[in-house]
C-alpha positions in Angstrom: 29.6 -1.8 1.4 27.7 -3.2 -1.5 24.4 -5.2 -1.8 24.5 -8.5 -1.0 22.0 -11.2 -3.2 22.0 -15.0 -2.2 20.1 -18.0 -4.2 17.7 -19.8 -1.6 14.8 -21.6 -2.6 11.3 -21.5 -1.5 9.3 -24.2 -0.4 5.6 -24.0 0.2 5.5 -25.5 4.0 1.9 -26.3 4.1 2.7 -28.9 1.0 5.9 -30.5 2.9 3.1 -31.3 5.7 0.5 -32.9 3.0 3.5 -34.9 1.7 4.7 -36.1 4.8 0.8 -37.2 5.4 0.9 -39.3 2.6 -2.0 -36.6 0.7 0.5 -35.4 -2.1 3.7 -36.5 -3.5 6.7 -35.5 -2.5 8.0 -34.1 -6.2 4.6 -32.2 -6.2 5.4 -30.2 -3.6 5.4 -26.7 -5.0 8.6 -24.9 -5.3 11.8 -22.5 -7.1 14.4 -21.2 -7.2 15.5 -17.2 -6.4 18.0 -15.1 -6.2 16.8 -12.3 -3.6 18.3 -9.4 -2.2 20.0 -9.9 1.6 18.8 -7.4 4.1 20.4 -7.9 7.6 17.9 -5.7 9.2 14.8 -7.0 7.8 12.3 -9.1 10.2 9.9 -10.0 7.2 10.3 -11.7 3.9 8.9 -10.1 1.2 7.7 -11.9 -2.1 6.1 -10.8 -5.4 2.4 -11.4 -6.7 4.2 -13.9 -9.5 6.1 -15.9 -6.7 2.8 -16.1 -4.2 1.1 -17.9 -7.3 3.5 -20.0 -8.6 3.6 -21.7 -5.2 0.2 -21.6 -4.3 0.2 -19.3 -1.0 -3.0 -18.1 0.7 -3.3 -15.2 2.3 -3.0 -14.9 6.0 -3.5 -11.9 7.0 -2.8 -8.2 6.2 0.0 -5.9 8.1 1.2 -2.2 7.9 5.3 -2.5 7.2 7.6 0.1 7.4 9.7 -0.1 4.1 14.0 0.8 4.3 12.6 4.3 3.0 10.9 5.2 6.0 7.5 4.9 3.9 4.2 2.8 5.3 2.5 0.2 3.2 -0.3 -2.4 3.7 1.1 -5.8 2.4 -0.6 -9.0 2.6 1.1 -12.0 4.4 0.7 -15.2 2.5 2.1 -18.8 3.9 3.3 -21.0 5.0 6.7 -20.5 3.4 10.1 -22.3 4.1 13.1 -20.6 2.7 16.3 -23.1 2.1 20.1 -22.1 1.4 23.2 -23.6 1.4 25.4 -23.2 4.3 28.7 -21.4 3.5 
């Protein structure tokens, strides 16, 4: 079985709830386009520095993750973050 990639987009959430408010715009609501690697087993999305930026995530919290290698690593959780794809 080979890897599997989809195209979803993400969405920063907390900007959805200023738009619906009335605070921001609708088309200012940060967001783009990605093609990210599927991982059935996963229970955490994972995102790059470069993608936290661009859509203007804070940072939550901080938690220990166990990676697919077995291997431990401190990651920061940013949010909120909706993730949208198109149903097959």
């Amino acid at each position: 079985m080979g890897l599997v990639y989809a195209n979803v987009e993400l969405v920063n959430a907390g900007e959805i709830f200023l738009a619906h408010k009335g605070y921001i715009k609708p088309n200012e609501v940060k967001r783009m386009n990605v093609n990210v690697l599927v991982d059935t087993g996963a229970s955490t999305l994972t995102i790059n520095e470069n993608i936290k930026i661009q859509l203007d995530l804070i940072e939550l919290d901080e938690r220990e993750v166990i990676l697919a290698d077995g291997s431990r690593q401190k990651l920061t959780i940013v949010g909120p973050i909706e993730i949208r794809f198109e149903r097959a």
